[in-house]
Structure formats: structure tokens, C-alpha cells
LOLO-806101 format. One record per residue (C-alpha): x, y, z. Coordinates in steps of 0.5 Angstrom, whole numbers, padded with zeros to 4 digits, always signed. Each point is the difference from the previous one (the first is absolute). Layout:
N
XYZ...
***
This chain:
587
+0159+0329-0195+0008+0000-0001+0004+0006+0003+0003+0005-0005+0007-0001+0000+0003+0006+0004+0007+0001+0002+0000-0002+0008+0001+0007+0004+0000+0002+0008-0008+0000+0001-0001-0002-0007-0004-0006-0003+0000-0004+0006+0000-0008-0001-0007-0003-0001+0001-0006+0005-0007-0003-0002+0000+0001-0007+0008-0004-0001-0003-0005+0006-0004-0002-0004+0004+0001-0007+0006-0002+0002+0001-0005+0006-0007-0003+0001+0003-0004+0005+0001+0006+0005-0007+0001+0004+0002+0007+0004-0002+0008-0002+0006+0005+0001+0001+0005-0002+0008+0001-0003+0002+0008+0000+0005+0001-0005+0008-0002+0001+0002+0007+0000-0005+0003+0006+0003-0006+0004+0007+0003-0002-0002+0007+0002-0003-0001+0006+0003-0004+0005+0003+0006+0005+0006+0002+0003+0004+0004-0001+0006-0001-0007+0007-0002+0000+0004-0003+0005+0006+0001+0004+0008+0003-0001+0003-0007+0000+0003-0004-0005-0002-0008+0002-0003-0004+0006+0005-0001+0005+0003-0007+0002-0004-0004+0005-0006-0005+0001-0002-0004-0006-0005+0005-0004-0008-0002+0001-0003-0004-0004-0005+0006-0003+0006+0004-0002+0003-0006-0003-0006-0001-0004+0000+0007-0002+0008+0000-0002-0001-0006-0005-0006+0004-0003+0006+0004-0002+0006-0003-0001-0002-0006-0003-0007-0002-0003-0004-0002+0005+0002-0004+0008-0001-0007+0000+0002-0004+0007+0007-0002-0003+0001+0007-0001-0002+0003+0007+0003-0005+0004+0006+0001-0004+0000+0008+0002-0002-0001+0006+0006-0004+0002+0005+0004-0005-0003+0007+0002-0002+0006-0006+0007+0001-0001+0003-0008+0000-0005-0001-0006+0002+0005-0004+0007-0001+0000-0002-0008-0002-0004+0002-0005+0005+0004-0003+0004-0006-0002-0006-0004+0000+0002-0002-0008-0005+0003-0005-0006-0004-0003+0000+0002-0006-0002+0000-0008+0005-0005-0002-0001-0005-0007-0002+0006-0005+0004+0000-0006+0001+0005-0006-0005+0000-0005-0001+0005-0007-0004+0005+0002-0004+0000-0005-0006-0001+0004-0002-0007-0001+0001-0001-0007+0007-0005+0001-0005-0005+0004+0002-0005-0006+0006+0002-0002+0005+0003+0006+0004-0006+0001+0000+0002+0008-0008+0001+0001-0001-0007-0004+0005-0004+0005-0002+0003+0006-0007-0001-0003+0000-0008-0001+0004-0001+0006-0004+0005+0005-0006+0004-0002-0005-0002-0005+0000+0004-0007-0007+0003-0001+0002+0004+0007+0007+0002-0003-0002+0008-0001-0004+0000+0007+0006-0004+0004+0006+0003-0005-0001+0007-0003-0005+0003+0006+0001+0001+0007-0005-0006+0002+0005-0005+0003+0004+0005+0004-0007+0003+0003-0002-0007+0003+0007-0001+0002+0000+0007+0004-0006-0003+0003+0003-0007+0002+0006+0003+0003-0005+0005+0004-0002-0006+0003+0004-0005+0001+0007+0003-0001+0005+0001+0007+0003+0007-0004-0006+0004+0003+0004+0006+0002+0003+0000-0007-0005+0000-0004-0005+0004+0004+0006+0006-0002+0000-0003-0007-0007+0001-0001+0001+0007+0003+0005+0003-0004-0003-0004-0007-0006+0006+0002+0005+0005+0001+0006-0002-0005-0007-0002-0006+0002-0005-0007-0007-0003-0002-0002-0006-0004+0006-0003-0005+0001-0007-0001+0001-0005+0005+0007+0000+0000+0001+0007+0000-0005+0002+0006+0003-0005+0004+0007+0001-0001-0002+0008+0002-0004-0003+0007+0006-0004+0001+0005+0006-0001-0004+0004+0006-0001-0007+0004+0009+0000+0000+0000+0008+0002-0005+0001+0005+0004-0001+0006+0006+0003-0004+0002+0008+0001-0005+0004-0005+0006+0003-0004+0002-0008-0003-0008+0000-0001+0000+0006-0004+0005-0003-0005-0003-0007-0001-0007+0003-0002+0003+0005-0004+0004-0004-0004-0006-0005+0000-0002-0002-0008-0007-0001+0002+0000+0007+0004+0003+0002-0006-0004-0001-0006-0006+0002+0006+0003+0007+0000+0004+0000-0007+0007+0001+0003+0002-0005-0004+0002+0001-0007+0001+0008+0003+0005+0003-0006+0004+0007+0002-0003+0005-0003+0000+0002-0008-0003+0006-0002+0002-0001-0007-0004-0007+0000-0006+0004+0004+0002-0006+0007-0001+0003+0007+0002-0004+0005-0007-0004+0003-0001+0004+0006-0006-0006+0004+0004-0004+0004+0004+0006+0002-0006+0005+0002-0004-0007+0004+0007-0001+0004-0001+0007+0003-0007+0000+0001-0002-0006+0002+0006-0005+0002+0004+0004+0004-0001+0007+0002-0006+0003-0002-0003+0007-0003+0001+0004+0006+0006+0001+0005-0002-0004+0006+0002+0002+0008+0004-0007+0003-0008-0001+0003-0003-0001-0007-0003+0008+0000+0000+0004-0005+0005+0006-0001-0003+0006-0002+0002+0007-0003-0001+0007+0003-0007+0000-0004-0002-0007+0003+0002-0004-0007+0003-0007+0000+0008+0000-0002+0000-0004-0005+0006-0006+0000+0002+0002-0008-0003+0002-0006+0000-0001-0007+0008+0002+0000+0002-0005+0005-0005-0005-0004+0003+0000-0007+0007+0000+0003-0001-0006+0003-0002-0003-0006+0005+0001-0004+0004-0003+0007-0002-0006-0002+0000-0002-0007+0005-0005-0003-0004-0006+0003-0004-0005-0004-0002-0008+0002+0005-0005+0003+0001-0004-0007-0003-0008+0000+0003-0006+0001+0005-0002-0005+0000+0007-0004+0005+0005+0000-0002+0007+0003-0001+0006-0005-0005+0007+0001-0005-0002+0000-0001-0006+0003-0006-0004-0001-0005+0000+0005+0001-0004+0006-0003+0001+0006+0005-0003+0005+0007+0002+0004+0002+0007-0001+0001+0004-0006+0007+0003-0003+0003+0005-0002+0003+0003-0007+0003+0005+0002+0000+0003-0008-0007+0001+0002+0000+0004+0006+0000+0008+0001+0007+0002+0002-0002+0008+0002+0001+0003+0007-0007-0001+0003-0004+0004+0006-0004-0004+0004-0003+0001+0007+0002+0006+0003+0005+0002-0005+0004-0006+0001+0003-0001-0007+0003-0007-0003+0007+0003-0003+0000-0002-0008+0004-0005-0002-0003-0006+0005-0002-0007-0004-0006-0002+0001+0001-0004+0006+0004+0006+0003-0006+0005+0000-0006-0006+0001+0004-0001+0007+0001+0007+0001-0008+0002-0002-0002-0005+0005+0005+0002+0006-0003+0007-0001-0007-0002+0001+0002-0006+0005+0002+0006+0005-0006+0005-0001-0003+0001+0006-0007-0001-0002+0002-0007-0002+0000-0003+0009-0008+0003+0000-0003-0002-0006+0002-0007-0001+0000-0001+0007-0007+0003+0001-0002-0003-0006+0002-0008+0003-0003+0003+0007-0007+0001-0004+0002-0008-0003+0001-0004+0006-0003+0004+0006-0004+0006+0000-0003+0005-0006+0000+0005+0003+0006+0000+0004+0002+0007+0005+0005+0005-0002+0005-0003+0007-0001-0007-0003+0003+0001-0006+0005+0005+0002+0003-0006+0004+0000-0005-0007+0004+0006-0004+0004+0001+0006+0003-0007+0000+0000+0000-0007+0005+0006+0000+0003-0003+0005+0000-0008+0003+0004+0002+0005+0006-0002-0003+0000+0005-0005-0002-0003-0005-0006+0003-0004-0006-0005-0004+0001-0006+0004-0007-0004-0002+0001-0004+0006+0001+0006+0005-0006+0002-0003-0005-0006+0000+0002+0000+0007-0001+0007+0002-0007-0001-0003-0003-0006+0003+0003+0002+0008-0001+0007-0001-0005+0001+0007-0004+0003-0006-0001-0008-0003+0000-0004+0006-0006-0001+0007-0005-0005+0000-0006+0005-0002+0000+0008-0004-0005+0005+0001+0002+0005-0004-0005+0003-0004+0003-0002-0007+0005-0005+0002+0001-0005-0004-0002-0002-0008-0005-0004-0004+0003-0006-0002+0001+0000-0008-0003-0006-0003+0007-0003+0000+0001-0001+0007-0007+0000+0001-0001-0006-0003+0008-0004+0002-0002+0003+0006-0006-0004+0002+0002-0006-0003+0007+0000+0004-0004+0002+0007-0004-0006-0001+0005-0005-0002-0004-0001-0008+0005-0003-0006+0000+0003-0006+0003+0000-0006+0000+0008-0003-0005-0002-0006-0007+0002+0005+0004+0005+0003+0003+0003-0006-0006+0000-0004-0005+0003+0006+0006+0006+0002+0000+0002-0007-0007+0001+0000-0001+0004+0006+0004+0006-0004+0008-0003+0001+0002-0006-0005+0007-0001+0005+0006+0003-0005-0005+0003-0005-0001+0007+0002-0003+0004-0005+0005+0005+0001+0006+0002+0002-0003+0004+0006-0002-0007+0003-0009-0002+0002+0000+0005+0005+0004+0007+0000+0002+0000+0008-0002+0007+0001-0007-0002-0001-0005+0003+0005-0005-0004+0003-0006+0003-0002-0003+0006+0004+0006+0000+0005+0007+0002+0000+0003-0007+0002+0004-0003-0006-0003-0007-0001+0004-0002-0007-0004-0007-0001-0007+0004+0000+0002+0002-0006-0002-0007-0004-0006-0002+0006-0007+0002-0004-0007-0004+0001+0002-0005-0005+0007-0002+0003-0003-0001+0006-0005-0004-0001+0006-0004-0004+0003-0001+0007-0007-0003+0003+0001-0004-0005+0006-0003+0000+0000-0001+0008-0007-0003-0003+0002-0005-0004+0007-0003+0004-0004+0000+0007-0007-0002-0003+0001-0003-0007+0007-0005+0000+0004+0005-0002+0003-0001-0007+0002-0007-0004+0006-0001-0002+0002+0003-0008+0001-0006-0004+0004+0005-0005+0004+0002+0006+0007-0005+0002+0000-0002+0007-0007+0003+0001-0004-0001+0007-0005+0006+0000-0002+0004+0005-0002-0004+0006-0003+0002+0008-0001-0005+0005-0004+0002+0006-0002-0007+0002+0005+0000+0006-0004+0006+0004-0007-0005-0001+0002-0002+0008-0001+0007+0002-0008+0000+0002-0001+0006+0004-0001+0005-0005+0003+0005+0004+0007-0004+0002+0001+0000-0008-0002+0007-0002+0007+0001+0004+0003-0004-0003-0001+0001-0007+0000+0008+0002+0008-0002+0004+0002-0002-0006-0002+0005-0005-0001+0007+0005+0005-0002+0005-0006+0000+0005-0002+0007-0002-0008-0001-0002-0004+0004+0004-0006-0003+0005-0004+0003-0005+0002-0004-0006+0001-0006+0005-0006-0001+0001-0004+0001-0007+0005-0005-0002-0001-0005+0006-0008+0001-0001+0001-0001-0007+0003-0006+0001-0006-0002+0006-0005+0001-0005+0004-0007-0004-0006-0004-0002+0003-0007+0004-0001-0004-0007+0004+0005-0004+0005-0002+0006-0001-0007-0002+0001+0001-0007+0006+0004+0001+0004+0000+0007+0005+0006-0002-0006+0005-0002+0001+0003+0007+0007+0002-0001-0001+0001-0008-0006+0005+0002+0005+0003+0005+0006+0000-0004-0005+0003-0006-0003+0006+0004+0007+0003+0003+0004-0001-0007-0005+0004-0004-0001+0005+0007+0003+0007-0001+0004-0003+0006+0005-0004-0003-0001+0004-0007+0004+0005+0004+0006-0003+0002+0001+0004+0007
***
């Protein structure tokens, strides 16, 4: 009998280990019985939050534990290159080497006609590229979706040295959301946030809005001033999700990420629809950067890449009232009130705690204490030099927070579900796998989170979501159900079990998506390995019980099924704390 498909909740629908041992890893002889994700992150103890301090202080070579836990967040999993490097260099030393460690990047990609594949014959670009690099049957995949920069997204996560940087990169590319396009376009989007992670939020502000690719997701490019006479309003998107969901919120927030309420206990809201409407016409005037060899004119023709321009013949020269009550005075060209809208929003107070709450949930914890995320916003009021919006102080404040960092954390719902993305690199990354992103991407996708492909502008998953039956934030649960779980034990299935993923002939420079185990088959003692699988994916934090359900599993090993196959030990460990709540539940 098949299990209905029910989403996954505290204390509902637990895992059936008979029916998928027998379903989907026949090669596992072993009853347990799994609870769900979010009852491990609800249920561990403790008390929540953390301590008044801003960063661990200098000393010692950080343990080996809290190493592993620190490469869990700021890069996509720790290998012994990188813990060695942190050990030797400390917290804070690797992330300043990773703050000049130069980007991996999206290069190679090139402008092509946006008409959806159909200048695969005859776009004197794509028939170049296409003869000399990629096969043309291929070129609507490689040139006119996202595809190739997805699996270039995986191979960088894997094998890349700018960890850091593209750990905030993808973090922001959650926050500050475009979806799908061409393949020139999203990594030219991607590779814009790559080069401003580590500047002040203030430049970002800018490079994202004049973004082509942002401007064409949010119809801010083309936004002609107003003419009533010709029925024209100024387009209000791109506007209305600046305010609501990449910088400062709904409702006015306490430097703690609290909410503000009024005299009946109401949210204050941050703006209204005056605010939104005069914001909008701030920034008309603005159409595509025009293409190569071709003289600029409104409007342009699409093009996804560089930064849009202005015509200032275009752009609403009225007074304009935004956030409270500040006005852009009339007369201001484009540019002039474009800078001025965004300094307004840049200095609103709620900017620290929303997005710094926001790249707390991303890279440590879902449900981060109030005193955590004033510490973040704090600093990025202020980096101590008097500087607000300084990315590096703030990446900084978050990884060395006493909030991020020790060897273990008991916290009742400390910590989150590792989203498909991270789940997947993060695996591979911790066991030193090869992968080219074609598996990867394919499987993420499947799993509810197709990397640069969001079903929306609010992202896969809000980051208020609620784990459910508890009060913990626990964003990724969002997109976990029964069937996506089960993808999960699948994809560990299939990269520990069954050889990973061969090489895509239609893919330049593929290897597939490999792992090889055969170095722990020297490892006989079943308890020796079970510590040594568990250091490298839990940082030693398996519970004696599950130890010894993992060591009586890999006992009950038939000496043939060993003898056919060495590594099945190490794979039936490396299976069984993959796919556990455990590791699921980066703590």
C-alpha cells in the first residue's frame, strides 16, 4: 500500500522506514523509525538566544567542531583543505581572505535576441558560440533558459575558492529575487550580486535597480512619467516590492527585528499607497542599455545585460513625498531623484533588521533571537567607523556572533532545514564528491527550488513561515512535503548506492556527479567508521543511540555483500546520517 502524500508536520505522518527500505534502498537491512525534521528542530531543549557579544574573541585555533559548523554557513560545506585553513588562519582571518578571494563567477555568456529560442539558426551570436562551443539542438536549453547557469551555480559550490562570496550571493539572490531569462542575463544578474556582496548595501541598492534583468522582472524599465490625457500611470511593481520585500518591510521595526505597534496594538505600517505611487514616478525615465553597435533611443530593445539608461524626456519631474514625509524636490532628472529615492530608503531604520534578519535566517539560524539580530542591524547602522550598510561588517557580525558559533546548540529551534540547494552541494562538498551541476540542478529543481528560478518574487519559501504546530520560524519547511523528502533519500540513494549521475554528452566539459567512498573500505571496525563518517557530516554530534543503530546496521553486513563491494559499510553510514533528521537539520 503507498503512503498518501501529506505535507510533513510536527508529529504528523512519520516515515514509514519499512516500506521505503524495502521501496528505496533495498540494500539497507535496518528498521528505524525516522521522526519528522521539524520535531528534531523543536525539540532539542535549552533555552533560546544567545549572549550580549558581538564576536568570538581572539585566542586559541577554534575547535574542530565549531569549524565544521562555521563552514556549514559560510561556505557550502567544510572540507579538510578548508578546516585546516580556518584553524590555522582563525574565524576572522578566513573571512577577510575570502573577502579578496576573486569571484568564480558566470563568465562566457553572451547576448542573444530575446525571442525565446527562436534565433537559434539565425542570431549571428548563438550560431558562432553554438559551432564552436555547445551543440545546437541544445541551444534553447543552454542560451534562452536558465540551465547552464544553474549547473554552473552547483559546480561553483563545489569546487570554487570564493566560498563566502557566493554563499552571500546566493543569499541576497533569495532577498533581492529576478527569476529564469536567458542565460546571459541571469548570469550577468548572479554575477552583479557576486561583485557587491561584500560592498556597502547602499552601491548594491543601486547596481540591482538599474539591473535590466531586474527591470524587465519588475517593469521598471520603459516606466514612462504619467499622461493622464493618454490614460499612462507610472508602473507601481518594482516600486511597491522595493519597500515590502528587499529593503524594509510592511511594518515599522524595532532595531531588534520586533515589530512596532500603535496605541490599539496594530502594526505601523512603513508606507502606503501615496508613498508607493510617488515612488514609482521617481523612477521613470529608464529603459534597456541599448546593444552593441546600435545607437540608444527610448525605448531600447531588450537586453538583459549591464545597467539600464536614462531619458530624462520620460522621467516625472513633479515634487514627490516618500517615506515619512520626505519630498524629492521637482525639477530632479531622472538620476537626480533615482539617487535620492534610494538614499531615503537606504537610511530607514528598518533596513538593519530586515535584511539582516533576513541573511541570518540564509546562513545560520531560521529563527534567530531578537538580541541576535539587533547585534547584526547594529552594525549595520554603524561598522564602527561610521559607515552604515558595510556587507563585510555585516557578514562578519554574523558568522562570529556568540549566536553562530560553539562546537554544538541545544537551543530549542536553533538552527534550519537545509533548503534543497544546500542540501544537496552540502553533501557532496562535506564527502569530497565531483560534480558538474547538471545532477544537481536537475534534482534541486525537483525538490521544490530550480536555483534562480523562483516561482515568484517573494522567493520558494517566505521567511516568516511557521514550523507547523510551533511558534519557531523555520523558513525551508515551507517547500519540505512527504514527496520531497522522499527526493531526498533518493538523491543520497543514488550518489552513495548507485554511482551518482554520468556524464551528459549534450553538456561541454561534463563529468557527472560522482562519489567515491573506497578510501573508508580499510575502516573494519563498524564503530571506528560510524565516527568518522558522523566527524565529517555532524561535526561528531551523533547521539549514542543513533550510533549504535548505524554500527548494528553496518554488523549486520552480510561478509559477501563486503566482498562484492568494500566501501557498502561506509556507504550504508554515509546513507543513513545523510538522509537522518540530523544532518537534514543543520545545527
Amino acid at each position: 500500500m503507498q503512503p498518501a502524500w501529506k505535507p510533513l508536520g510536527i508529529g504528523l505522518n512519520l516515515i514509514d522506514w519499512e516500506h521505503y527500505r524495502m521501496n528505496v534502498t533495498p540494500a539497507i537491512p535496518l528498521r528505524i523509525g525516522l521522526t519528522t525534521l521539524a520535531l528534531l528542530l523543536a525539540s532539542c531543549g535549552g533555552g533560546g538566544g544567545g549572549d550580549n557579544s558581538t564576536s568570538v574573541p581572539a585566542g586559541p585555533p577554534p575547535s574542530r567542531a565549531d569549524t565544521q559548523r562555521f563552514l556549514e554557513q559560510a561556505a557550502f560545506g567544510p572540507t579538510d583543505a578548508d578546516v585546516a585553513a580556518v584553524q590555522s588562519q582563525g574565524f576572522s582571518g578566513w573571512i577577510s581572505n575570502q573577502f579578496v578571494t576573486p569571484s568564480s563567477g558566470y563568465p562566457g555568456y553572451f547576448y542573444v535576441v530575446g525571442n525565446g529560442g527562436g534565433g537559434c539558426q539565425t542570431d549571428p551570436n548563438v550560431v558562432a558560440h553554438a559551432a564552436n562551443n555547445l551543440m545546437l539542438q541544445n541551444c534553447g536549453r543552454d542560451y534562452y533558459g536558465v540551465f547552464q547557469v544553474q549547473r554552473q551555480f552547483f559546480a561553483n559550490a563545489q569546487s570554487g575558492k570564493d566560498q563566502l562570496r557566493q554563499r552571500v550571493a546566493f543569499a541576497l539572490s533569495q532577498i533581492i529575487v529576478t527569476s529564469g531569462y536567458e542565460a546571459y542575463a541571469q548570469a550577468d544578474y548572479q554575477q552583479m550580486l557576486l561583485d557587491n556582496a561584500f560592498g556597502n548595501f547602499r552601491d548594491l541598492l543601486t547596481k540591482f535597480t538599474l539591473h535590466p534583468t531586474m527591470g524587465d522582472w519588475l517593469d521598471m524599465v520603459n516606466n514612462d512619467k504619467p499622461n493622464p490625457a493618454k490614460g499612462i500611470q507610472a508602473n507601481e511593481n518594482y516600486a511597491r516590492e522595493l519597500l515590502q520585500l528587499f529593503t524594509i518591510g510592511l511594518s515599522k521595526l524595532n532595531l531588534d527585528g520586533s515589530v512596532q505597534t500603535d496605541a490599539n496594538g496594530k502594526p505601523i505600517p512603513t508606507y502606503g499607497q501615496t508613498e508607493v505611487t510617488s515612488l514609482a514616478r521617481a523612477f521613470t525615465g529608464w529603459t534597456y542599455p541599448p546593444v552593441a553597435g546600435a545607437a540608444s533611443k527610448w525605448t531600447n530593445p531588450l537586453n538583459h545585460a549591464g545597467q539600464m539608461v536614462q531619458f530624462d524626456a520620460h522621467h516625472d519631474t513633479n515634487a514627490k513625498t516618500l517615506l515619512d514625509g520626505q519630498v524629492l524636490p521637482a525639477g530632479q532628472n531622472a538620476q537626480q531623484d533615482l539617487n535620492g529615492a534610494l538614499d531615503i530608503i537606504f537610511n530607514h531604520p528598518n533596513v538593519g533588521p530586515f535584511v539582516g534578519k533576513q541573511l541570518i535566517q540564509k546562513l545560520v539560524t531560521g529563527s534567530p533571537s531578537p538580541a541576535y539580530v539587533q547585534r547584526v542591524a547594529a552594525v549595520f547602522n554603524n561598522n564602527g567607523k561610521g559607515v552604515r550598510g558595510d556587507m563585510q561588517a555585516v557578514v562578519r557580525a554574523i558568522l562570529l556572533d556568540s549566536e553562530a558559533r560553539g562546537d554544538s546548540k541545544t537551543a530549542a529551534g536553533y538552527g534550519r532545514l537545509r533548503e534543497p540547494a544546500l542540501y544537496l552541494a552540502g553533501f557532496l562538498r562535506s564527502m569530497g564528491a565531483t560534480t558538474d551541476g547538471v545532477y544537481t540542478r536537475g534534482i534541486s529543481q525537483n525538490l521544490g527550488q530550480g536555483v534562480y528560478a523562483s516561482p515568484s518574487v517573494f522567493n520558494f519559501y517566505p521567511p516568516s513561515y511557521l514550523v507547523p504546530g510551533t511558534t519557531i520560524t523555520g523558513p525551508e519547511f515551507s517547500i519540505l512535503d512527504t514527496s520531497s523528502a522522499l527526493g531526498r533519500m533518493n538523491f543520497i540513494s543514488q550518489i552513495v548506492f548507485r554511482g551518482g549521475a554520468n556524464a551528459d554528452a549534450s553538456v561541454a566539459n561534463a563529468i557527472g556527479t560522482h562519489l567515491d567512498l573506497t578510501g573508508y573500505a580499510s575502516v573494519t571496525d563498524a564503530g571506528t567508521l560510524t565516527d568518522q563518517i558522523a566527524d565529517r557530516l555532524l561535526h561528531g554530534q551523533l547521539p549514542a543511540g543513533a550510533r549504535t543503530a548505524i554500527v548494528n546496521a553496518v554488523t549486520a553486513l552480510t561478509p559477501a555483500s563486503i566482498k562484492s563491494d568494500p566501501a557498502l559499510p561506509a556507504k550504508t553510514v554515509a546513507y543513513l546520517i545523510a538522509t537522518s533528521p540530523l544532518y537534514q537539520v543543520e545545527r
